[in-house]
C-alpha positions in Angstrom: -24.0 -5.6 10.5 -22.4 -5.5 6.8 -20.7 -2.2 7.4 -19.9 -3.2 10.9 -18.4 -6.8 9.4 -16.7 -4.8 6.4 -14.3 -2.2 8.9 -13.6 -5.4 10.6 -12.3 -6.8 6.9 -9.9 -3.2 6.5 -8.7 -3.9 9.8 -7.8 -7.3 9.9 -6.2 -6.8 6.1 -4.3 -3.7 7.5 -3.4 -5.9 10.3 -2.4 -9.1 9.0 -1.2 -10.9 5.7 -4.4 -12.5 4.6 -3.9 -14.0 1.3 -7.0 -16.0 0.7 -10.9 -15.8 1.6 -10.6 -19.3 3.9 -8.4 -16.9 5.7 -10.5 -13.9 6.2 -13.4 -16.5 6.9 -11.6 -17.5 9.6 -10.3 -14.2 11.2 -13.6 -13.2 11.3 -15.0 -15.8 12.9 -12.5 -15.7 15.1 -13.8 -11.7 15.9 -17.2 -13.2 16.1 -18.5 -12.5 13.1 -20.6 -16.3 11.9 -19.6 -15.8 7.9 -19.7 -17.9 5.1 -17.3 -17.9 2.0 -20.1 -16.3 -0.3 -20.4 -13.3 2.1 -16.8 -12.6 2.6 -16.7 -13.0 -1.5 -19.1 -10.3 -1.8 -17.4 -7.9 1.0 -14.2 -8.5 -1.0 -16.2 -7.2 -4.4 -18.0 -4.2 -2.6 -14.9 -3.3 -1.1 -12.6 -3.4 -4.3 -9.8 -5.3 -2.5 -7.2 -6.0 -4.7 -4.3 -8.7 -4.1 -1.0 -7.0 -3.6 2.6 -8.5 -3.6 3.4 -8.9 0.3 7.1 -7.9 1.3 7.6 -11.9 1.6 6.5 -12.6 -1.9 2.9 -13.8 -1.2 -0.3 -12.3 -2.8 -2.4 -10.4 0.4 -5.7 -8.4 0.0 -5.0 -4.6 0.2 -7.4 -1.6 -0.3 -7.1 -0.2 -3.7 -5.3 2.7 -4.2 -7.2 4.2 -7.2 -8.4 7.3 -6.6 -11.6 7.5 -8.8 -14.0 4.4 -9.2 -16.2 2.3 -7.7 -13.7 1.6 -4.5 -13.7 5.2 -4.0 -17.6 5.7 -4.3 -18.5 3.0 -1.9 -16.1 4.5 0.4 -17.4 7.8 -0.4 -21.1 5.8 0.9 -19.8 4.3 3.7 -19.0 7.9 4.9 -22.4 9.3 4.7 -23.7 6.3 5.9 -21.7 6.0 9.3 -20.5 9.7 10.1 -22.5 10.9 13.1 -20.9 14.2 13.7 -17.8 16.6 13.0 -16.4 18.9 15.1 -13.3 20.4 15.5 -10.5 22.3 18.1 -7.8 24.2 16.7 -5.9 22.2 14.4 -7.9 18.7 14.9 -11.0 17.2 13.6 -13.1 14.7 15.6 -15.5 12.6 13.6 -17.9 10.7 15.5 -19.2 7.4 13.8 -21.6 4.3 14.3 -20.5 1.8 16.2 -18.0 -0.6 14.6 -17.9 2.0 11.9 -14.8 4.3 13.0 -12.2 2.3 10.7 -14.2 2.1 7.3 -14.9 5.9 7.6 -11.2 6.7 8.3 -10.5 4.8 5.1 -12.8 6.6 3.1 -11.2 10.2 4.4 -7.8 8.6 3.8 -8.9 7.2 0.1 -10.5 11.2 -0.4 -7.2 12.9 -0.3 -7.9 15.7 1.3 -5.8 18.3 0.9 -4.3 20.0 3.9 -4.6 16.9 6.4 -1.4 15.4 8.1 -3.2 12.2 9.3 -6.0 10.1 11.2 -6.0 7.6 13.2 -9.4 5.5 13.7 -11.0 4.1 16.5 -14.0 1.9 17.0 -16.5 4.7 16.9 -14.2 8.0 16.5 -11.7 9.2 14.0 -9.4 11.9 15.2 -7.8 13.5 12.2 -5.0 16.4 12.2 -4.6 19.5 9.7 -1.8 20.8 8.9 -2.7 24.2 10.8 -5.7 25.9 12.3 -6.1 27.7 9.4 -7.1 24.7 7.3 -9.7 23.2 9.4 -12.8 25.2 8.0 -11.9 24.2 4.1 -11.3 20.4 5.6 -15.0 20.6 7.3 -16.6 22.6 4.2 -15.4 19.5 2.2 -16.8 17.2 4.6 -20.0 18.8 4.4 -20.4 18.7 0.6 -20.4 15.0 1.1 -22.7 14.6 3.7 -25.2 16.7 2.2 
């Protein structure tokens, strides 16, 4: 339920301004998540959300975009934790995740930087992620597999 109730967090902050945790209390409740203050508080924290300048000159959440740290290694545990299975078809990667999971993973690829990758979009329980060419894919998967194991 926690990593299920965190993705829906990095959605609804990539999604919409949320400046303050009455905010996100609300949005998730409003996604069907029953959450107190103290929870989302301690999402925020495990998450490393940071408070970013919005382009109308309010404070939102945002992920942070530190590439070492904690954010990164809870990230880095929320892969291990969710990814089912990798597979892959010429240029493209298909992850399979848990459940709920699909967004929080993508994340954690995206906050990786792996090289050699154009983009991903993320689904509930799938992330479909492009390399720049054929060629790339078995580097991409070898790095994905140094994680997982």
């Amino acid at each position: 339920m926690r990593y299920s109730r965190q993705n829906k967090i990095l959605e609804l902050i990539s999604r919409y301004e949320v400046g303050t945790q009455e905010e996100l209390c609300q949005l998730l409740k409003s996604s069907g998540y029953d959450v107190t203050q103290a929870t989302v508080s301690r999402d925020i924290k495990e998450l490393q959300l940071v408070k970013t300048l919005s382009s109308e000159g309010k404070y939102k959440y945002a992920v942070s975009t530190a590439a070492d740290g904690p954010a990164n290694d809870r990230f880095v545990k929320i892969f291990k934790e969710t990814i089912l299975s990798v597979k892959s078809a010429g240029n493209i990667v298909l992850i399979k995740t848990l459940a709920g999971c699909g967004n929080a993973a993508g994340e954690a690829i995206d906050s990786l930087g792996i090289p050699n990758t154009i983009g991903s979009v993320a689904g509930d329980n799938t992330i479909l992620l492009v390399a720049e060419s054929e060629e790339c894919v078995p580097d991409i998967l070898e790095k994905f597999n140094e994680i997982l194991s």
